[in-house]
C-alpha positions in Angstrom: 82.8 -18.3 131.9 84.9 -20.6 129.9 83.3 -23.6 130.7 79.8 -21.8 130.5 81.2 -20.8 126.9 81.6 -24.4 126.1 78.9 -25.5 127.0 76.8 -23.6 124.9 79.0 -23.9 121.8 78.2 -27.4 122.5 74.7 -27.7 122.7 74.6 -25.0 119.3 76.9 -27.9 117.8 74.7 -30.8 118.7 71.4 -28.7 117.3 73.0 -28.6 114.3 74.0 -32.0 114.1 70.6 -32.8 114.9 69.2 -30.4 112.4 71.3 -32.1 109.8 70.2 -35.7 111.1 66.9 -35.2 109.6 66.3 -35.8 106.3 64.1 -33.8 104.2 61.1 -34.8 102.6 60.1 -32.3 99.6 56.4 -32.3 98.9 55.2 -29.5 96.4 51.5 -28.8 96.5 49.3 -26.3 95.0 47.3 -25.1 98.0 47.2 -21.8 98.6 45.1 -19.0 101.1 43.2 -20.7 103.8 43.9 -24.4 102.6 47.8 -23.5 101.9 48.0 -22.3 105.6 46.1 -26.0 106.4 49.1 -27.7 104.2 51.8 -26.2 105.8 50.0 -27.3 109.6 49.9 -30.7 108.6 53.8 -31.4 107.3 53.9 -29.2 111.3 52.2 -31.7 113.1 54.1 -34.7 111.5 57.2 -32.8 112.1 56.3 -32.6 115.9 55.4 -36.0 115.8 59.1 -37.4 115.2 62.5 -36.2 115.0 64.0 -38.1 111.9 62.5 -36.6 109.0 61.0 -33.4 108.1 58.4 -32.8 105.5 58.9 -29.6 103.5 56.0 -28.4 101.8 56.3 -26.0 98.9 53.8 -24.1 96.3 54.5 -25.0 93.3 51.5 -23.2 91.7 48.0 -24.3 90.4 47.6 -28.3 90.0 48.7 -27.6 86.0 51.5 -25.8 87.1 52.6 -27.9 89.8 52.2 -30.9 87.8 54.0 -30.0 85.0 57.0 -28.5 86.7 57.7 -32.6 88.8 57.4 -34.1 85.6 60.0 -31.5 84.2 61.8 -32.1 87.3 62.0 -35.9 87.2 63.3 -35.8 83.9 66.1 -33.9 85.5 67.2 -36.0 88.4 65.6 -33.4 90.9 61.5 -34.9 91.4 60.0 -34.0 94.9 59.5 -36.9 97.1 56.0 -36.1 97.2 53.9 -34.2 94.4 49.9 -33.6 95.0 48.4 -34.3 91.4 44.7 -33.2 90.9 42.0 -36.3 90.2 41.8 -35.2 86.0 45.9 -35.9 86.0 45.1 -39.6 87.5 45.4 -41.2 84.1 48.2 -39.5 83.5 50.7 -40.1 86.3 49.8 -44.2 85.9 51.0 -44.4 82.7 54.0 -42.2 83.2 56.5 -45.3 83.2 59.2 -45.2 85.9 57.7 -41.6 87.3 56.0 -43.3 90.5 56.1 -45.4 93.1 52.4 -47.0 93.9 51.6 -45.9 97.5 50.6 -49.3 98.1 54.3 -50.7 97.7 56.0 -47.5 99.7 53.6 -48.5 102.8 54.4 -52.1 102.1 58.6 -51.9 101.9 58.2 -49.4 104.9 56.6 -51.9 106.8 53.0 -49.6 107.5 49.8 -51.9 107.0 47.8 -49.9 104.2 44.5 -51.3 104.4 42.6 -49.8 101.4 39.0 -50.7 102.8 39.0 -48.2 105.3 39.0 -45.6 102.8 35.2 -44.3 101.2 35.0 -46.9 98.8 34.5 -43.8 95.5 37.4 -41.9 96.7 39.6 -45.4 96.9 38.3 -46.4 93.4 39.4 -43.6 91.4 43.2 -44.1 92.7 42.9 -48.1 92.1 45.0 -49.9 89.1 43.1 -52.4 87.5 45.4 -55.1 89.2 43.6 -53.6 92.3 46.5 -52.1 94.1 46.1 -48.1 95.3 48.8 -46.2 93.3 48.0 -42.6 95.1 47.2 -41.6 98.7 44.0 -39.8 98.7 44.2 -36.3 100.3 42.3 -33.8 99.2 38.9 -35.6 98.2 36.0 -33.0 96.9 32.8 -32.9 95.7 31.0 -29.8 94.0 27.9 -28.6 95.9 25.6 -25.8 95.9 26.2 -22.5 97.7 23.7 -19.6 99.0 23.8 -15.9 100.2 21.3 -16.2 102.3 20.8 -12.4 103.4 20.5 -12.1 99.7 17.6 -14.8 99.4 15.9 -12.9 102.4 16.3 -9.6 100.7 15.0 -11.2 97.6 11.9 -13.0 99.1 13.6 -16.2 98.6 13.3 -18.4 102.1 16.9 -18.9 102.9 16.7 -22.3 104.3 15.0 -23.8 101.6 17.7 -23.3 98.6 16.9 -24.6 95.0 16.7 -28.5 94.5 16.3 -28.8 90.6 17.3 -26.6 87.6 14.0 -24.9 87.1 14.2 -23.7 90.6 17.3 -22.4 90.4 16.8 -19.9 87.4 13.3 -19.3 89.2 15.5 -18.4 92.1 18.0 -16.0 90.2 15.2 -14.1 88.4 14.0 -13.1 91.7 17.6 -12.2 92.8 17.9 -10.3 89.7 15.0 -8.3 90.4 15.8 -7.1 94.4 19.1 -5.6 92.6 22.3 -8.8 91.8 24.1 -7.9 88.9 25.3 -11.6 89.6 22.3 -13.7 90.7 24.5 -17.4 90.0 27.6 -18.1 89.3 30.0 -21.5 89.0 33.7 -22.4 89.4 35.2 -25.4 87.3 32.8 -25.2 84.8 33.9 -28.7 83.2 33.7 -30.5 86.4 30.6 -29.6 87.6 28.5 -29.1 84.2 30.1 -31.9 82.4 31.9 -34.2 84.3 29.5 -34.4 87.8 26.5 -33.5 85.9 27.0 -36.2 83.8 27.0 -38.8 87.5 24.9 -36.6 88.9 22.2 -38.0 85.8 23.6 -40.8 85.7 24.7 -40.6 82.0 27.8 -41.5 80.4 30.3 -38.6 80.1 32.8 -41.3 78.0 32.7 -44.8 76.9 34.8 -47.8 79.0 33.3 -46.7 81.8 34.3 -43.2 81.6 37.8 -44.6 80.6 38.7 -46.9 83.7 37.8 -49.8 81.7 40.0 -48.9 78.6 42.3 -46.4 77.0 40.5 -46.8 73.9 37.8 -44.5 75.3 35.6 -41.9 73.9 33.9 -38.6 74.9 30.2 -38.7 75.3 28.8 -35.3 75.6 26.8 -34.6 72.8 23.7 -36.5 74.0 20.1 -34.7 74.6 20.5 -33.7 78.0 24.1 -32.7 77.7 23.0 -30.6 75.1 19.4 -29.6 77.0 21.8 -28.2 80.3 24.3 -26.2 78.3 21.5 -24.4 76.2 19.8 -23.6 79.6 22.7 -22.2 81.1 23.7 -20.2 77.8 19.7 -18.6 77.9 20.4 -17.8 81.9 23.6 -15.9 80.8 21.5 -14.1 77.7 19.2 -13.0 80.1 21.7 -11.8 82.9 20.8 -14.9 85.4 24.0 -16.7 85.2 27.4 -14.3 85.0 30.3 -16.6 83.7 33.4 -15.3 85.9 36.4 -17.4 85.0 38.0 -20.7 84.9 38.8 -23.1 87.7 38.1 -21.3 91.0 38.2 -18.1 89.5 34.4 -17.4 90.7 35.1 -17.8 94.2 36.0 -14.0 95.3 33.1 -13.2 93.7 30.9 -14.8 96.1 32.4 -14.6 99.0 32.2 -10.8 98.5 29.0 -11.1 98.0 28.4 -10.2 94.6 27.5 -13.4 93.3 24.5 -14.8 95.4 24.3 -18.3 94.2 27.3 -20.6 93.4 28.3 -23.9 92.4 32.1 -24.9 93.5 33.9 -28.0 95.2 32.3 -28.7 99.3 36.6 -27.4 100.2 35.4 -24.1 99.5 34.0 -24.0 103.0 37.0 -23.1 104.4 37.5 -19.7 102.0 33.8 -19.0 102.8 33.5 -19.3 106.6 36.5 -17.1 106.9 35.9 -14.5 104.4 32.6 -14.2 104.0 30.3 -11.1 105.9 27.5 -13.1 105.2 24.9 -15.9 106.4 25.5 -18.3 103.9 24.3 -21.8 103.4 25.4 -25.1 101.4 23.0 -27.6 99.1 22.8 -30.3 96.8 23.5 -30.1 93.5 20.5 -28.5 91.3 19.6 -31.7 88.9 16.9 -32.7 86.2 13.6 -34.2 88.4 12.5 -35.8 85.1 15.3 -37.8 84.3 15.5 -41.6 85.0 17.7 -42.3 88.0 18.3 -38.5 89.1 20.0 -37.7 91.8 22.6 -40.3 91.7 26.0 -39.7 93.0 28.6 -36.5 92.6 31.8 -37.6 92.0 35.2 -36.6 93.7 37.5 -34.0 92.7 40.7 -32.9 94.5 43.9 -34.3 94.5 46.1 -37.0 95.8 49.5 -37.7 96.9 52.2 -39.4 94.4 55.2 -40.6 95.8 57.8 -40.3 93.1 60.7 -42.3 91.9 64.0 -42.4 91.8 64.5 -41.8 96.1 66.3 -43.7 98.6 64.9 -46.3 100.6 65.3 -44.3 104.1 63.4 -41.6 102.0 60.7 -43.9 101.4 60.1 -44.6 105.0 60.0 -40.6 105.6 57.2 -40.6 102.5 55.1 -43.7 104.1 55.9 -42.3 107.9 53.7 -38.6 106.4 51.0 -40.7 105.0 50.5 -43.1 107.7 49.8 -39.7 109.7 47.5 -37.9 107.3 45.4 -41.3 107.6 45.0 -41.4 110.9 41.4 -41.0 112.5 42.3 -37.6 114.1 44.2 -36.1 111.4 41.3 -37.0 108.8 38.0 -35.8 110.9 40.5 -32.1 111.4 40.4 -32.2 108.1 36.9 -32.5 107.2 36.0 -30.1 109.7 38.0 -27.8 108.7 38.5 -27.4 104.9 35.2 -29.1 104.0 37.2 -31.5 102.3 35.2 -35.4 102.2 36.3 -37.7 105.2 38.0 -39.6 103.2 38.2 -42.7 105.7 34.8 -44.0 106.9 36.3 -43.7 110.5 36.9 -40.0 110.4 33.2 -39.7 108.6 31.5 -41.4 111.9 34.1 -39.4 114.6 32.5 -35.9 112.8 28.9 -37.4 112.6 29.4 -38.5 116.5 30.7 -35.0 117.8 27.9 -33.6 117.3 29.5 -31.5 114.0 27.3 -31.9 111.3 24.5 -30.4 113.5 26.1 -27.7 115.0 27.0 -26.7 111.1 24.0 -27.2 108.9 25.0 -28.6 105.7 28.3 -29.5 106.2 27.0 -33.3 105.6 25.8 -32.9 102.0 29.3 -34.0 100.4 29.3 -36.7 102.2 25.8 -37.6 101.0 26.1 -36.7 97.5 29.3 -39.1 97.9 28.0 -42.1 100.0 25.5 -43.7 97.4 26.3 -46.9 95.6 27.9 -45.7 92.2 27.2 -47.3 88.7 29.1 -47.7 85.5 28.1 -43.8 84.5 28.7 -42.4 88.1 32.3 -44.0 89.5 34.3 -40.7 87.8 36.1 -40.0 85.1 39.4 -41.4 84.5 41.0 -40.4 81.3 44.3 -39.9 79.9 45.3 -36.0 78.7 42.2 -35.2 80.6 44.0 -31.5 81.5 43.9 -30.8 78.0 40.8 -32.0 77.2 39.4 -29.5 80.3 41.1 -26.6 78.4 39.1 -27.3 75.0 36.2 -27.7 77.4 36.7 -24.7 78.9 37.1 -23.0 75.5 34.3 -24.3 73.7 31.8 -23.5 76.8 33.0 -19.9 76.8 32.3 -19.4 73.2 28.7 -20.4 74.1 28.3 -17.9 77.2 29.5 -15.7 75.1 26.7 -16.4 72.1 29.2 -16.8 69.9 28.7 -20.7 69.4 25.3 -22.9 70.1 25.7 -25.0 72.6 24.7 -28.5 70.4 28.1 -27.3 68.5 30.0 -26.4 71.5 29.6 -30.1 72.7 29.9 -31.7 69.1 33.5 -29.7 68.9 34.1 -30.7 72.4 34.0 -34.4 71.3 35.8 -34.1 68.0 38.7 -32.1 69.7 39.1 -34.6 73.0 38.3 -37.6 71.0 41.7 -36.5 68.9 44.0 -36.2 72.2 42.3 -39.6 73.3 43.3 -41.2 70.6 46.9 -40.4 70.8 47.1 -41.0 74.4 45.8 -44.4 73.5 48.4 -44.9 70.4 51.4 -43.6 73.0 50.5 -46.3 76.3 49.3 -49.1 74.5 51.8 -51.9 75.1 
């Protein structure tokens, strides 16, 4: 009995020695629901994969939130390892001087080979210095798209595979909806990303000058032009009339379709994975509605999403814990799970043609149109947008488009506010970086 006693204070003494062995690599994230419980797989199946490190994911809140609290903790000694950082705080994290560690370097020093070519070439761009090294891991890469009730297009007359391809056919589409009974015939999430920013790519217009600002700080808002102006007045008439039904910023529409009380919504392609588990529901997925008479429409969505930072101020052996993680997330398999699953863009071209191969795309009908809102050859006006105190300039966005859903403001002065207001932040983001 003694020996048996021994033995087992043993092998409790070696498990903890082993549980202390590992080192732990602190990556806060703002996933939560279907996509947090996807999160938390992920750092599971590295974990399993090795013994020597384990990656500890943790909700910090939404992307603001999360964003706001590394920075606060980095000033403090006590950063994460690795922080997800949402595509509008790009700018942002590059110019926050001694913050980062370019992902590029941490797969280099750890000795990974990081070839940036095998990711989709508009979801590498957006994370690229202009000395052309990648500074983020891409992770979460989204697009908006167009969803559908379609036991509510059948009950309204509306053929449910066939859902609106232009503007005009949407509002034709919620007047009918309106008449069988919705209270909310359409719907959007992020109202800034997919009315502004992508509608602006999706036209192919400029949203801001320098190439939406990857050329130069010294850019400029752009969103008082004709059709800028032309799209928020039509959406502020489909909410006089009861056609559109403003529910909230960021994703704060989603509940309300997967309930079912919206019918129609735009939102990013990752809300798939909310949808297909809580909705009761046929539903289906589109393109984005667009203009048919403007020159060069459709062109390109852009992405949305987040990325990975790895921040400063770790220890080499860290490092290799941070580069072993993302290695992993890039592999083939890990990346077409991923797709599949959240709805999320394959953000290698490798995982794109595993899911196209097996069979996926047909078995789930319009699961592809991300990727082919995504895969077009971008131009000047359709790459992204890449500006510094972009989250702030989202929140006078955000403002200003609620005062015109609201009828309190036109929408020509909505924009021209818009501009005057972001213009200002640009300006001193500009005056702060320039070297």
């Amino acid at each position: 009995m003694k020996l048996k006693s021994t033995f087992a204070a043993l092998a409790v003494a070696l498990a903890s020695f082993s549980a202390q062995a590992q080192t732990e690599i602190q990556m806060w994230h703002s996933m939560s629901g279907a996509l947090g419980e996807w999160v938390n797989d992920l750092a599971n199946g590295y974990n399993q994969t090795q013994k020597d490190y384990k990656v500890v994911p943790v909700f910090k809140g939404n992307y603001d939130e999360s964003m706001t609290a590394a920075m606060a903790a980095f000033r403090g000694g006590n950063a994460p390892h690795i922080l997800q950082v949402f595509e509008v705080g790009t700018a942002t994290m590059m110019y926050s001087k001694g913050a980062i560690v370019p992902v590029a370097k941490v797969m280099k020093d750890a000795g990974y080979k990081f070839d940036p070519s095998v990711y989709i070439p508009a979801v590498a761009g957006y994370y690229t210095a202009p000395n052309g090294d990648i500074q983020s891991l891409p992770f979460n890469s989204s697009t908006p798209v167009f969803w559908y009730n379609k036991d509510a297009f059948k009950a309204a007359g509306l053929d449910p595979e066939s859902p609106p391809k232009t503007w005009t056919e949407l509002t034709l589409a919620a007047s009918k909806l309106k008449a069988s009974g919705h209270k909310c015939p359409y719907t959007t999430a992020w109202q800034t990303w997919v009315h502004l920013e992508t509608f602006s790519a999706w036209h192919d217009v400029e949203f801001a000058t320098q190439r939406n600002g990857f050329k130069g700080l010294n850019a400029r808002l752009n969103v008082t032009s004709p059709l800028h102006v032309r799209h928020i007045e039509n959406l502020a008439n489909m909410a006089a009339n009861g056609l559109f039904v403003y529910k909230g910023r960021a994703g704060a529409a989603g509940a309300t379709f997967e309930s079912g009380e919206c019918a129609m919504y735009t939102n990013s392609s990752a809300a798939y994975a909310g949808i297909k588990r809580n909705a009761k529901f046929a539903f289906g997925v589109g393109t984005l509605p667009y203009y048919p008479d403007v020159k060069g429409a459709p062109q390109n969505t852009i992405i949305g999403g987040a990325s990975l930072w790895a921040m400063a101020g770790k220890k080499p052996n860290e490092y290799k814990g941070v580069a072993g993680f993302f290695n992993y997330l890039s592999s083939t398999d890990v990346q077409t799970q991923t797709h599949q699953r959240t709805g999320y863009l394959p953000i290698t071209k490798a995982a794109y043609e595993a899911t196209e191969k097996s069979g996926f795309y047909k078995q789930n009908p319009g699961t592809d149109v991300s990727v082919t809102q995504m895969v077009r050859k971008t131009t000047d006006r359709s790459q992204g947008v890449r500006l510094g105190s972009f989250v702030q300039i989202r929140t006078i966005m955000d403002e200003e488009l609620e005062l015109v859903w609201a009828g309190k403001k036109s929408a020509k002065d909505s924009l021209a506010a818009i501009k005057t207001r972001g213009d200002e932040l640009l300006v001193r983001f500009e005056n702060a970086n320039r070297k």
